[in-house]
C-alpha angles and dihedrals in degrees: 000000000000127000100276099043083049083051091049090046104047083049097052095045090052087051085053085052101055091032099035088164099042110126092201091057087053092052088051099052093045099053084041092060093034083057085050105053098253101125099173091043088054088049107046082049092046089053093053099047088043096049084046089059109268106158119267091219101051087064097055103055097048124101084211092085103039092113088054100055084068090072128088087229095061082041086054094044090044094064093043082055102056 
């Protein structure tokens, strides 16, 4: 990881920490580990934002997330989705 994605990260994670049921901080830290390679970590994000209420759609619509749909967990929460 270089400076700036330690940066992203650190911020996101205090974000999580002040808004610790905001879907949208879920989503962001979800398309932020997926841009970093760590599959399980942008998951594991995605779930939760998903299971606070961030839109299906939206997901799948967003590039964001194109790494992840790789993965037999999005397959999985894709099916729970529909």
């Amino acid at each position: 990881m270089g400076v700036i994605d330690v940066a992203a990260i650190k911020a996101l994670q205090e974000a999580n920490r002040l808004a610790p049921r905001s879907m949208f901080v879920f989503s962001a830290m979800a398309t932020a580990y997926a841009a970093l390679g760590e599959h399980k970590t942008a998951m594991d994000a995605l779930k939760k934002a998903v299971e606070l209420g961030y839109p299906w759609h939206i997901v799948v619509l967003d590039p964001g997330y194109n790494e992840l749909r790789k993965l037999p967990d999005y397959e999985e929460l894709s099916k729970r989705e529909k």
